[in-house]
Steps between C-alpha positions, in 0.01 A plus 500: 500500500092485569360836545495551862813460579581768182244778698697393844817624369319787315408646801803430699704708215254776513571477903819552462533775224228673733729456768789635361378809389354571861853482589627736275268756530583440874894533453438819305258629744791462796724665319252804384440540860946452560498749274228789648685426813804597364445760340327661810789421712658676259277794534523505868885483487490814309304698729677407791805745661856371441703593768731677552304775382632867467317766584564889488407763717516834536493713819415879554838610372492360165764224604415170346568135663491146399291265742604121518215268522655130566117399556145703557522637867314369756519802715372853418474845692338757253446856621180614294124398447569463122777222526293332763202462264652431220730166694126417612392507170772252408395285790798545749395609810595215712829659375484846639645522834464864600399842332475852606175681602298600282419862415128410506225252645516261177230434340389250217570112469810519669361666766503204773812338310742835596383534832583106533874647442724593773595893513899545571454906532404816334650522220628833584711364793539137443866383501724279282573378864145423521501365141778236585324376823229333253777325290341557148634421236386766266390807528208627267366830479519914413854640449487783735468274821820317321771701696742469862256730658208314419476102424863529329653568242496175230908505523425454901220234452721290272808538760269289750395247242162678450384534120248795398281603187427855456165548317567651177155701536651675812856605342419893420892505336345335211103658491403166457175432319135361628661197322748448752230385697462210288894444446547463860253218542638296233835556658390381837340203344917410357609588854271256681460237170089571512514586121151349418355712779708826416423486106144443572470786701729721315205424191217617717719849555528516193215463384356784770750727387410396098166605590498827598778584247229425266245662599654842536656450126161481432349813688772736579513849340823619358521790772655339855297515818657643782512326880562585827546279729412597873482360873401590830226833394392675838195617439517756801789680359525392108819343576653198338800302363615467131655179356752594245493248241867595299469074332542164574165311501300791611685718221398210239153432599440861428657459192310169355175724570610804370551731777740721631569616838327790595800682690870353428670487806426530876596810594103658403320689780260205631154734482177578366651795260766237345234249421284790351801653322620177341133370423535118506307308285536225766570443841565179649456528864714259674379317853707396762494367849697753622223714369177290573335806697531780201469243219151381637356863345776634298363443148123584605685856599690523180209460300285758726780771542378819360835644394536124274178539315680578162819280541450326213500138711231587777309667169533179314419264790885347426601423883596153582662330782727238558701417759861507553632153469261492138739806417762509666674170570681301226279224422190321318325764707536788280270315236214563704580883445571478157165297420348758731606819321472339173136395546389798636712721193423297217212271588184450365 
């Protein structure tokens, strides 16, 4: 065999080993990748809702029911700002078919999304009637408009075929937490299988609420602050309103940051002598649209008030606003509050 033909075959061998190892590295590239992709099917398959899911509720009265989802609705009524924001969050509101006014002109990101919504009524005389003539097919919101003279009663709803979810944050049989906040998102996210969305979000809650629960650890004395909450001050007479915050969120913000409330119950004399008598170290004025004309001046004439100059909170500079739906309502909302107070308490 002369010694071209030996180099010929040479390099077809070497061809051909080359060749074959191309291929394997090839085959065990494919089935890397088979693999990744099954694995994150896998992934996905876990974090999607598998219906039918149960879900509990409870309404004003302490009774509990269980909700039936065969799928994620398609069709929602809620009757508060909170629940509205929080399904826009999740990125359903080509699912929300109807809501009730709002107590106030919303503001914020939402802003042009909830007036997009169509109003069914006040929520004050809105009907289950009414309710039906949108054909939802949930109901999501606070459990005090959950009754026969109101939207009805979840017993009611789920006699026409209409499921609900009663926000957890809004249930004051239970004093629920500021973390309720956060449990009802993730449990909307099961209800309408947006998981990814729900968890993601319910991490950037948390990590609001982490915040501030760390920075009053760090700063806070060991004697409680006390708070009183007011609303609609008339600075021709000294008159004004006083929220009585007995728990639920309001109850536990105070608490993270702590403060007490100033007066327990609502039954105080709304005036100048019981602010000076019970000497606040705080008052959170609260604005409302209801109350647009006193609220444009009202903390200018708490601080300037002659008869306040030793109340410990116009003496201190520690009077802060928010508004009602940041305190009030039963939502993400009330972080803006709690970052509020806690910056301003235990900031830098």
């Amino acid at each position: 065999m002369n010694k071209r033909l030996i180099r010929f075959m040479t390099a077809i061998f070497t061809v051909f080993v080359l060749l074959t190892a191309c291929s394997a590295e090839e085959e065990r590239e494919e089935g890397d990748a088979e693999e990744a992709s099954t694995a994150e099917e896998k992934v996905n398959d876990e974090n999607e809702t598998v219906y039918p899911l149960e879900i509990e509720v409870t309404d004003a009265k302490g009774n509990t029911y269980t909700q039936t989802f065969e799928q994620a609705p398609e069709r929602i009524i809620t009757n508060n700002l909170s629940s509205i924001e929080v399904l826009l969050e999740l990125g359903l509101k080509d699912k929300i078919v109807g809501t009730t006014q709002p107590d106030n002109e919303v503001t914020g990101e939402f802003a042009d999304d909830v007036n997009d919504i169509p109003v069914i009524g006040d929520k004050m005389t809105v009907s289950k009637e009414t309710v039906a003539e949108y054909t939802p097919e949930i109901v999501v919101g606070r459990e005090m408009s959950f009754n026969d003279e109101s939207m009805g009663s979840v017993s009611t709803l789920n006699d026409l075929g209409i499921q609900t979810y009663i926000q957890t944050a809004s249930n004051m049989t239970s004093n629920p937490p500021l973390t309720a906040v956060i449990d009802d998102v993730l449990t909307l996210g099961q209800i309408f299988d947006v998981n990814e969305r729900a968890e993601e979000y319910a991490k950037e809650l948390e990590e609001r609420y982490q915040a501030v629960i760390d920075q009053a650890e760090k700063n806070k004395d060991e004697e409680e602050l006390t708070l009183m909450p007011i609303v609609a001050y008339d600075s021709s007479n000294s008159s004004f309103a006083i929220f009585n915050i007995s728990g639920g969120l309001q109850g536990d913000l105070l608490n993270q940051l702590n403060v007490v409330p100033a007066i327990e119950g609502s039954s105080a004399d709304p005036s100048l002598e019981t602010i000076i008598s019970t000497n606040p170290d705080i008052i959170v004025y609260v604005e409302a649209d209801r109350n647009a004309e006193l609220d444009a001046n009202a903390v200018e004439s708490i601080m300037n008030e002659p008869l306040l100059q030793e109340v410990n909170a116009v003496k201190e500079n520690r009077v802060y606003t928010t508004t009602y739906d940041d305190f009030m309502d039963y939502g993400p909302r009330i972080f803006n509050t709690f970052e509020m107070l806690g910056d301003n308490l235990y900031g830098n």
